[in-house]
Residue frames as a rotation matrix with the C-alpha (Angstrom) as fourth column:
UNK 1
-0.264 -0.178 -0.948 30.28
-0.547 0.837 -0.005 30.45
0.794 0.517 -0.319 -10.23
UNK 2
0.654 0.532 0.537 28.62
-0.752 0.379 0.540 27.71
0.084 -0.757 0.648 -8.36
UNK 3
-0.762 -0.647 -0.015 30.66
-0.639 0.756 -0.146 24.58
0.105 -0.102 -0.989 -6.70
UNK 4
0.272 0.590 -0.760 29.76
-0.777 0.601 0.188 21.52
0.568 0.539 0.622 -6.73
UNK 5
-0.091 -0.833 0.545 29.99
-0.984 0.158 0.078 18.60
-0.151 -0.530 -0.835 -4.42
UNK 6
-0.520 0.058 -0.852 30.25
-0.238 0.949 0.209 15.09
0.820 0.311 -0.480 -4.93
UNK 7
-0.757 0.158 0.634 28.45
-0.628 0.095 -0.773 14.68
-0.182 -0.983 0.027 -1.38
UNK 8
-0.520 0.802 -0.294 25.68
0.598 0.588 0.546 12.01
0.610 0.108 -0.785 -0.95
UNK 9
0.081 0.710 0.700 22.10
-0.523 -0.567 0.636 13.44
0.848 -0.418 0.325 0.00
UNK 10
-0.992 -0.086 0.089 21.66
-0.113 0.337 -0.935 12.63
0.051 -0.938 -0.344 3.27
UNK 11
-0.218 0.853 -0.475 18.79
0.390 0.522 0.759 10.30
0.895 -0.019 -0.446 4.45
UNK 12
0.092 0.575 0.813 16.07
-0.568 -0.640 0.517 11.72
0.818 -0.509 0.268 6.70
UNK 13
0.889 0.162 0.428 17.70
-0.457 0.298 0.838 10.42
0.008 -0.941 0.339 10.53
UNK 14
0.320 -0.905 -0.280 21.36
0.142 0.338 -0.931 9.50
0.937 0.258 0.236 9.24
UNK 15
-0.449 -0.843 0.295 22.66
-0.346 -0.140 -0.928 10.74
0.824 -0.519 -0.229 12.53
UNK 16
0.489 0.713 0.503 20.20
-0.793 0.123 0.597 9.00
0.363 -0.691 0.625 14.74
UNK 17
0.867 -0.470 -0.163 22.44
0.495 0.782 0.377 5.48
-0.050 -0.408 0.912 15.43
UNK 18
-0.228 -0.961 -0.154 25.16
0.227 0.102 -0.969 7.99
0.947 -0.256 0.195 16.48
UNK 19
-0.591 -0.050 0.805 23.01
-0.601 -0.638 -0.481 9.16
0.537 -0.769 0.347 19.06
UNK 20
0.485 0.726 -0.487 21.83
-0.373 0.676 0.636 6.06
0.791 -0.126 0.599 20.10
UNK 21
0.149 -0.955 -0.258 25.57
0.256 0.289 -0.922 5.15
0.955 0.072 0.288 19.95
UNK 22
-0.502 -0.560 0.659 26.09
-0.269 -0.623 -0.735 8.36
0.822 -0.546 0.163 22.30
UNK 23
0.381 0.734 0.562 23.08
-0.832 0.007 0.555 7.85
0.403 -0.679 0.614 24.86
UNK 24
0.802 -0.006 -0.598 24.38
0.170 0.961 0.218 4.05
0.573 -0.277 0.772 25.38
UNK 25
-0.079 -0.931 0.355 27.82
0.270 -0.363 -0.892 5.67
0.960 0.026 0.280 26.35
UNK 26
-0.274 0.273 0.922 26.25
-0.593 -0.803 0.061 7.61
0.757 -0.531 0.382 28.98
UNK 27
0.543 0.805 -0.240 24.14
-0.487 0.535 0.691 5.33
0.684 -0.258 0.682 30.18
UNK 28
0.679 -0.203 -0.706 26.45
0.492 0.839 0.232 2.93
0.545 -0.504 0.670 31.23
UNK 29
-0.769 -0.543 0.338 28.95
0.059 -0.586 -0.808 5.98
0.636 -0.602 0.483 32.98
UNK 30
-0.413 0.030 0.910 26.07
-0.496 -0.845 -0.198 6.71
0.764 -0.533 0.364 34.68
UNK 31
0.672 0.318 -0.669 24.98
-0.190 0.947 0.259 3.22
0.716 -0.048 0.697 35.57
UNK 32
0.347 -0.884 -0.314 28.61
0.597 0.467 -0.653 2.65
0.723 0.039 0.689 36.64
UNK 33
0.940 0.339 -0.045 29.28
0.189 -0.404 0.895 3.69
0.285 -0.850 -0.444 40.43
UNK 34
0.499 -0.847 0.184 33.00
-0.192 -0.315 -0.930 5.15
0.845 0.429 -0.319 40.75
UNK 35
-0.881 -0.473 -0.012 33.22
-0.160 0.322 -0.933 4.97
0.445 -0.820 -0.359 44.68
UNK 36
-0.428 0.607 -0.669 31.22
0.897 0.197 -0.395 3.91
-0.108 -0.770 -0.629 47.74
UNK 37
-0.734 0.482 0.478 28.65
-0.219 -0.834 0.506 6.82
0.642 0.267 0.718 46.99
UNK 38
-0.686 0.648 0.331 25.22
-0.254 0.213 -0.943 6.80
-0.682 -0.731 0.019 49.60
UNK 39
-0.613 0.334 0.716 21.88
0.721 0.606 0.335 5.20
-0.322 0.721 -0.613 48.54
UNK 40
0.625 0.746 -0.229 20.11
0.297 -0.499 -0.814 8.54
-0.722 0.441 -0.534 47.24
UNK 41
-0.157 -0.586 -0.795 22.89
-0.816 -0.376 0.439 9.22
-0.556 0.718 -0.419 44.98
UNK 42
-0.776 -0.392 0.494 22.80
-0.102 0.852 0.514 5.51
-0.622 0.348 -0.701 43.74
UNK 43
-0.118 0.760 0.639 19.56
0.721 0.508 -0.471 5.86
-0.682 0.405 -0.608 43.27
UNK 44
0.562 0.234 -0.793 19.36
-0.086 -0.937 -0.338 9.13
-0.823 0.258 -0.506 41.37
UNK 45
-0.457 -0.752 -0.475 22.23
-0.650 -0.082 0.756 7.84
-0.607 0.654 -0.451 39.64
UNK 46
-0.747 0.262 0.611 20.18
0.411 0.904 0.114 4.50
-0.522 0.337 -0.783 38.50
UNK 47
0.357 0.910 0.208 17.17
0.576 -0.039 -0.817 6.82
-0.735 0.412 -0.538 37.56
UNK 48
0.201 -0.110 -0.974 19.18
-0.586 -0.810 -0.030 9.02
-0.785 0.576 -0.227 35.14
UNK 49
-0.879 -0.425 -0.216 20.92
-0.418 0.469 0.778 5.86
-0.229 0.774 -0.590 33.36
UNK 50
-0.204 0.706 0.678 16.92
0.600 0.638 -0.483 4.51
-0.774 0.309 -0.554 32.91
UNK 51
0.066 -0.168 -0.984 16.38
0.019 -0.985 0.169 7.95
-0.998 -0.030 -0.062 31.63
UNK 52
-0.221 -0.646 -0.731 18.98
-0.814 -0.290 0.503 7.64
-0.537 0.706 -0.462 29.23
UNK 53
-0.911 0.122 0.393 17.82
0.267 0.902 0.339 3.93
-0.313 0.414 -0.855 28.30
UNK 54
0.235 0.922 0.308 14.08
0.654 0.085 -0.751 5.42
-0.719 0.378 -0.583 27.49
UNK 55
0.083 -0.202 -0.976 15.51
-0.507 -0.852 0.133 8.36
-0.858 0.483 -0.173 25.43
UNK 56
-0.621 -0.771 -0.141 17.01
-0.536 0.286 0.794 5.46
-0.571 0.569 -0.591 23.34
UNK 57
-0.479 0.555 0.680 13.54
0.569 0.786 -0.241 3.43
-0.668 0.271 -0.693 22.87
UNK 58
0.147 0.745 -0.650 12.04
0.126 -0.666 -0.735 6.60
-0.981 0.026 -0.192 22.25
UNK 59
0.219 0.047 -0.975 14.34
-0.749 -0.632 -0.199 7.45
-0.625 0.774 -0.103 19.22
UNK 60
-0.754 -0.630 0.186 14.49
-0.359 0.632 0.686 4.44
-0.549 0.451 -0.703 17.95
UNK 61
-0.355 0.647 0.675 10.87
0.784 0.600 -0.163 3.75
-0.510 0.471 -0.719 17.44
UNK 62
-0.784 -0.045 0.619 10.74
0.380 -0.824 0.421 7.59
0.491 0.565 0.663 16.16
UNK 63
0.329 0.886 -0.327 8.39
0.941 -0.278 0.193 8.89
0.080 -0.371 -0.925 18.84
């Protein structure tokens, strides 16, 4: 016997504005400088939260 569910089909990228959601999260932790840290960490830190800010353009325009 087969079950049935009452589920809706899912649409092709449904989970894409949680991982927009999730990337923005990040971003700003890693953006966001906890202590007096030196300036190659700052910067390393600043190039991961761009990073994370192109990841987001990327999947938003569906490249």
């Amino acid at each position: 016997m087969s079950a049935t569910t009452m589920a809706r089909p899912r649409k092709p990228g449904a989970g894409v504005g949680r991982l927009v959601r999730r990337l923005e999260h990040e971003r700003r932790r890693w953006a966001r400088g906890q202590e007096m840290t030196v300036p190659t960490e700052q910067a390393w830190r600043a190039g991961v939260a761009e990073g994370l800010r192109l990841a987001q353009l990327a999947i938003r325009k569906g490249v």
